[in-house]
C-alpha positions in Angstrom: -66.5 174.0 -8.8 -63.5 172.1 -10.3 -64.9 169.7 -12.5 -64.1 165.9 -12.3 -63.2 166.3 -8.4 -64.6 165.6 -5.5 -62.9 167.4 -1.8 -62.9 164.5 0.4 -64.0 166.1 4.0 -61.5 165.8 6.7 -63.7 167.3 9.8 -60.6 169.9 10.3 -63.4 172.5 11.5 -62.4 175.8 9.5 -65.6 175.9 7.4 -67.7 176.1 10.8 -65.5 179.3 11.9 -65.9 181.3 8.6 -68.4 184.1 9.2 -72.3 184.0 7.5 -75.4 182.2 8.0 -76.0 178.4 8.3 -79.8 178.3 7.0 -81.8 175.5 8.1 -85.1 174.3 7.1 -88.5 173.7 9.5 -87.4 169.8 8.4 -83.4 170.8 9.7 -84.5 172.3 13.2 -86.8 169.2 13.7 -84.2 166.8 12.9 -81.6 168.9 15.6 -84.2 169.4 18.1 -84.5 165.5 18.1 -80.5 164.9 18.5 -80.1 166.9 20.8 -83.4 165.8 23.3 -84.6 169.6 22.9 -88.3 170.7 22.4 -88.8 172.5 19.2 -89.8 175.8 21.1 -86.2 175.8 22.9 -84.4 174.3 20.3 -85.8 177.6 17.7 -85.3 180.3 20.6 -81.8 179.2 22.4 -80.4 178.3 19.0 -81.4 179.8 15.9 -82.0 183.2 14.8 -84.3 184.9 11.6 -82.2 185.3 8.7 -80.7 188.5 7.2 -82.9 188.3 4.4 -86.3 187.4 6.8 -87.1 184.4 4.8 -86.6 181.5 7.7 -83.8 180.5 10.4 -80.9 180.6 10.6 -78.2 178.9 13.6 -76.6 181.1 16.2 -72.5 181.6 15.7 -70.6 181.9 19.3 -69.5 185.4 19.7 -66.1 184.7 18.4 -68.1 183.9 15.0 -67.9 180.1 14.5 -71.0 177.7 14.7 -72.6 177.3 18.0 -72.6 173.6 17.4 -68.5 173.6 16.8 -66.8 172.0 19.8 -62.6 172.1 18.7 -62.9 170.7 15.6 -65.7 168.4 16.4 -69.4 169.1 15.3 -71.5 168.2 17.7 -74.2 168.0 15.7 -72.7 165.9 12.8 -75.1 163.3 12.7 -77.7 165.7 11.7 -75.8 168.6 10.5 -77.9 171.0 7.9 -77.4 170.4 4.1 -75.5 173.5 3.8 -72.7 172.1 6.1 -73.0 168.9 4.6 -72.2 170.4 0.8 -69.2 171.9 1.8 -67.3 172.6 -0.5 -68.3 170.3 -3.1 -72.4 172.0 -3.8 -71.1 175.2 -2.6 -68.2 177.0 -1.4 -66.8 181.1 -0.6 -63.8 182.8 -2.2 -60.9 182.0 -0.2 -62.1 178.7 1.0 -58.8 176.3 -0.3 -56.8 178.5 2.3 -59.1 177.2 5.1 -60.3 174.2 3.9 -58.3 170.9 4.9 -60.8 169.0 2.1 -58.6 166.6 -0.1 -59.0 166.9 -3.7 -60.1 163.0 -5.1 -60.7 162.6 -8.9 -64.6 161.7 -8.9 -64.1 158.1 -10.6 -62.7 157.2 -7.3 -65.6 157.6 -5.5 -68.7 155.0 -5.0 -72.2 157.1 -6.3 -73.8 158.6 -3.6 -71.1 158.1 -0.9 -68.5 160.2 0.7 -65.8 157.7 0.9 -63.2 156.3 -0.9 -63.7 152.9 -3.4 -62.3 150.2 -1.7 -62.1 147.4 -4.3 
């Protein structure tokens, strides 16, 4: 990670059609299975699958690869989207990523603690 930067999100999408698991905790698939009005049960079997390494769940991709909760560049499940999409790229990111990712680089000072947006004042 590039140190004294923050990459400012700008919901282009390309992160959600790279290939590889979106893990999700049991707290993650409750908080999905609210949004989106589904019982747990349903939510677990039409959406998620065990992970490669057997050690919890994982979401679905589409069978071109990208998440099943991508719609165009919209994420239909942003409100509650799992902490692995939400750290993108700044708590974790894949070798290649900058020639995907839209993210623009901000110099940290120039963010408010604990947000995602810009300082205003």
């Amino acid at each position: 990670m590039e140190e004294g930067v923050h990459y400012q999100c700008q919901r282009c999408g390309n992160c959600c059609r790279w290939h590889g698991e979106v893990p999700v905790t049991d707290e993650e698939v409750r908080k999905i299975a609210d949004f989106l009005g589904k019982p747990l049960y349903d939510f677990v079997a039409d959406y998620t699958d065990i992970r490669l390494n057997r050690a919890g769940l994982t979401l679905i991709d589409k069978p071109n690869g990208e998440c099943i909760f991508l719609d165009g560049i919209e994420c239909t499940i942003q409100a509650v989207k799992p902490g692995q999409c939400a750290g993108f790229p700044n708590q974790w990111n894949f070798p290649g990523w900058r020639e995907k990712c839209e993210a623009i680089p901000v110099p940290k000072p120039d963010f408010e603690e604990n947000d995602q947006s810009p300082r205003t004042s």
